[in-house]
N, C-alpha and C positions, 0 to 999 in steps of 0.2 A: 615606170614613172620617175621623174626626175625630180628631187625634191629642192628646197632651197632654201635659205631662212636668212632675215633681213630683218634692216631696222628702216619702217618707213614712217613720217613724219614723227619721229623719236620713239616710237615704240615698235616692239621686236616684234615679227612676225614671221609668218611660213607661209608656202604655199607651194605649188607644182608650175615647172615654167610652164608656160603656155606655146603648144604647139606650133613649129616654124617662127616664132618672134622672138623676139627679143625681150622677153614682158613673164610677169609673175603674175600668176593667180595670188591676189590676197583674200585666204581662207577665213582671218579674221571680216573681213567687210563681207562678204557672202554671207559667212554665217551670221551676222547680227543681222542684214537683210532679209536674206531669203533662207534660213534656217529652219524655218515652222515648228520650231518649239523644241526642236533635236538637240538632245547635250552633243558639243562637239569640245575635243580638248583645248585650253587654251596656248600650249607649249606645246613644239614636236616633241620632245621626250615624252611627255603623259601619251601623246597620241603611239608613239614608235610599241608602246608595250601593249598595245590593241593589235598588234599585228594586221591582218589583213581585213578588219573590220574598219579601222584605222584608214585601210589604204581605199577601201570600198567609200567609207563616208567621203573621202576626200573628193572620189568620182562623183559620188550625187552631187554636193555640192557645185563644182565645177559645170555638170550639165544641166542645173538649175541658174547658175552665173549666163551659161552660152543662149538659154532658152528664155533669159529675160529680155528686157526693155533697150535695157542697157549695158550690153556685157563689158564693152571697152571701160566703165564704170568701176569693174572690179578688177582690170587688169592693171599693173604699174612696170613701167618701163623699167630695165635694167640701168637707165640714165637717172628714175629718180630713184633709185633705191640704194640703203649704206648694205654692202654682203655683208653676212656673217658667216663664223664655219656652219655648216650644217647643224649640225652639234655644239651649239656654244658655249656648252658647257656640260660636261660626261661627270657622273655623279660619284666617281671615283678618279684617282688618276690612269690616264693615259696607259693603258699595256701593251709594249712594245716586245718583238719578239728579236733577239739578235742572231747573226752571223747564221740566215736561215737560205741561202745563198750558194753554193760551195766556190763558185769565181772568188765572191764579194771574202771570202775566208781567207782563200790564199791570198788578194790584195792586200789583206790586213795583215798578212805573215803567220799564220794559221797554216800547221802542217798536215791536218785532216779536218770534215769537218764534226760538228758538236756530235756526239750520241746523244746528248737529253737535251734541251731548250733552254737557251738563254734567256730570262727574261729580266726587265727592267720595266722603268714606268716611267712620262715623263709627267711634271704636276701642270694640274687644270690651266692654270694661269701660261702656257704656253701655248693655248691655244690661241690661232687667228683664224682669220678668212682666207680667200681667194681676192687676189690683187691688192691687198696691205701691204704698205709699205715695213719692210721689219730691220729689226737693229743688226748692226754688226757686231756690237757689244765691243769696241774697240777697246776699251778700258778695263774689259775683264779676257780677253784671248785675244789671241794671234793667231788662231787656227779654228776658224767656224766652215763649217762642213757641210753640204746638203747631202739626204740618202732620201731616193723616191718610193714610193712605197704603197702598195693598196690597203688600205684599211677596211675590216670588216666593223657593223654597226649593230652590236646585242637589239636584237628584239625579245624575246622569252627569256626572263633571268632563271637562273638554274645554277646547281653545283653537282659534281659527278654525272655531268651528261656523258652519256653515253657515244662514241663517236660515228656510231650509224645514225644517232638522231642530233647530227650535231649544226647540220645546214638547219633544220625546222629553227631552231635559236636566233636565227641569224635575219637581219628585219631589211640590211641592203649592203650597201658597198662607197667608198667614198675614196680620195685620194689625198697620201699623205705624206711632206717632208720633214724626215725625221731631223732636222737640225741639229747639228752636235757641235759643244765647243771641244775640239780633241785636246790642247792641252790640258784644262782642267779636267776632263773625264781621268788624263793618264794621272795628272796631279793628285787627285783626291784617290786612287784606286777603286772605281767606282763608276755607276752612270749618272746615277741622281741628279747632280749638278750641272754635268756638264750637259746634258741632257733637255734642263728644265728652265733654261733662261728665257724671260717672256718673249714670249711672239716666235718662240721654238720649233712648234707642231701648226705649221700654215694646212688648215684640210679644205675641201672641195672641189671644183665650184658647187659639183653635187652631191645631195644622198642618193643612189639611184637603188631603187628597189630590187630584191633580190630576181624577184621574176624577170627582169630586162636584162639580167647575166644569168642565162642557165649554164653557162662554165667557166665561172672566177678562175679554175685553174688551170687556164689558157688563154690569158689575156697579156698583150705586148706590153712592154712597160718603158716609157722613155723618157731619160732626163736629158736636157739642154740647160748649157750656162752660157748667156749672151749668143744663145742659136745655137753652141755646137753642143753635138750631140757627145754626153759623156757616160751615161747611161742608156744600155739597149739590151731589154731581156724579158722574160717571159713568166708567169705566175708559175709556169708548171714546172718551171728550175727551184722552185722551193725543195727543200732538203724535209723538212715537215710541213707536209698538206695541211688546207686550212681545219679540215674538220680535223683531224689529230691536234692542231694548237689549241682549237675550243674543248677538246676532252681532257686535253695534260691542265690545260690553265686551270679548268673548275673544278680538278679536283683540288687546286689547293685552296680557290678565292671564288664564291659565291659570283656570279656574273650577274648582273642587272641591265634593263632596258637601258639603253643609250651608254653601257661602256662601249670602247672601241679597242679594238686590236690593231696593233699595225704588225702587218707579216712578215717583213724584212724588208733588205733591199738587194737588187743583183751589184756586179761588180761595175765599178765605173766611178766611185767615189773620188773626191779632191785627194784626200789622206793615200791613195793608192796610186796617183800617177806617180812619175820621175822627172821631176821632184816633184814631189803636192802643190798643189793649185788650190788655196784657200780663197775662201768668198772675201769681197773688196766691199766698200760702197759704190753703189753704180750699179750691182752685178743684177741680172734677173735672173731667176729660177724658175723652168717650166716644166711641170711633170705630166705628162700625157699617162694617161691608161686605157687602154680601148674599151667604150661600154660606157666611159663616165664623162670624159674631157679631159679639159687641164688645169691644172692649179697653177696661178702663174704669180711671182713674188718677185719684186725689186727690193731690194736690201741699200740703205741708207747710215 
């Protein structure tokens, strides 16, 4: 299931596209309709920690929308809806994993790679959508970066999960560009910052459920800047597998419904060509992941 979350006629919704269109189910208007009295969540994150009961409601409703009157009624075109990230908001910051890659290492000048896990976070406020227009921040760097990246989507919050039970945690899969401003990251000796500038963490278009990827760690992974391909590489080049990131992470930091992980990126970064090729205004950013789509961002 492919999930999606919107703001339509000003208030924020979710729902699952609709098979072959171009068009969302709005799960809020079904359920006020044709609900028959079923609590249903009003935010995907309440619903994301139902797990599969979560993903079950969603189905009824849906084939109670197809079986009514009026189903075109409940559907809204992708023309009139504002996207959101899937996730509009993750109820901690952002946990990113670094230099999980071994290409993306050496580009960076990295003479082996990590033994244990980089990690950093970037804050909430750097989230956007899928086709936002986002900043250059030209007044604070001279070196803004894209890294493409899949992100996994906590469904069961836990701490010390265990790493055989570490997929059950896990509610879907989404797509993410991890935007860096590299002079300030080197500036500050640190990521925080450089990491956390609004409109940073562009994710989507989808959340897609984890049953429609039974294996995350063999999916292509491709980034384009204005078409050309400058990223091309594969989940299963990760240096730490995903269920090993979700057993290291929890045991330091309690995991909750709707945080997200991003797992790296391969090599192919601006900061790594000769000479770097830093994002401009004008530029688009498209990150392909097979299983999900693409996230695609022009930078102004």
């Amino acid at each position: 299931m492919k999930l999606l979350s919107f703001r339509f006629e000003g208030k924020q919704r979710f729902g699952p596209k609709v098979k072959k269109e171009e068009a969302v189910w709005d799960l809020t208007a079904i359920h006020q309709a044709l609900g028959e009295g079923e609590s249903f969540p009003a935010h995907i994150i309440d619903g994301i920690a139902e797990g599969h009961e979560f993903v079950e409601g969603i189905r009824r409703l849906v084939e109670r929308a197809e079986a009514s009157d009026n189903p075109e009624s409940y559907k809204r075109g992708f023309g009139q809806i504002e996207w959101t990230a899937p996730i509009p908001r993750t109820p901690k910051n952002v946990i990113c994993i670094g230099k999980n890659y071994a290409d993306h290492v050496t580009e960076m000048g990295g003479d082996r790679p990590p033994e244990k896990l980089v990690v950093f976070t970037k804050a909430p406020t750097a989230i956007a959508a899928d086709e936002e227009e986002l900043p250059v921040h030209e007044t604070i760097t001279e070196s803004l970066d894209y890294e493409g990246e899949l992100a996994i989507v906590i469904g069961k919050g836990g701490r010390n999960i265990r790493k055989a039970l570490a997929y059950d945690h896990i509610f879907g899969y989404t797509i993410a560009n991890d935007i860096t401003a590299r002079d300030v990251q080197a500036a500050h000796m640190q990521f925080f910052l450089g990491k956390s500038l609004d409109k940073s963490c562009p994710l989507g278009p989808y959340l897609v459920t984890k049953d429609e990827i039974p294996d995350p760690q063999n999916l292509s992974l491709v980034t384009k800047v204005n078409g050309e391909v400058r990223q091309n590489g594969n989940t299963k080049e990760m240096i730490f597998p995903i269920d090993e990131l979700i057993a290291q992470v929890s045991l330091y930091v309690t995991l909750e419904p709707g945080d997200i992980i991003l797992t790296g990126t391969p090599s192919g970064v601006g900061k790594g060509m000769n000479p770097p090729s830093y994002l401009k205004a004008g530029d688009t950013v498209k990150v392909s992941i097979e299983g999900i789509g693409t996230l695609s961002n022009t930078f102004s």
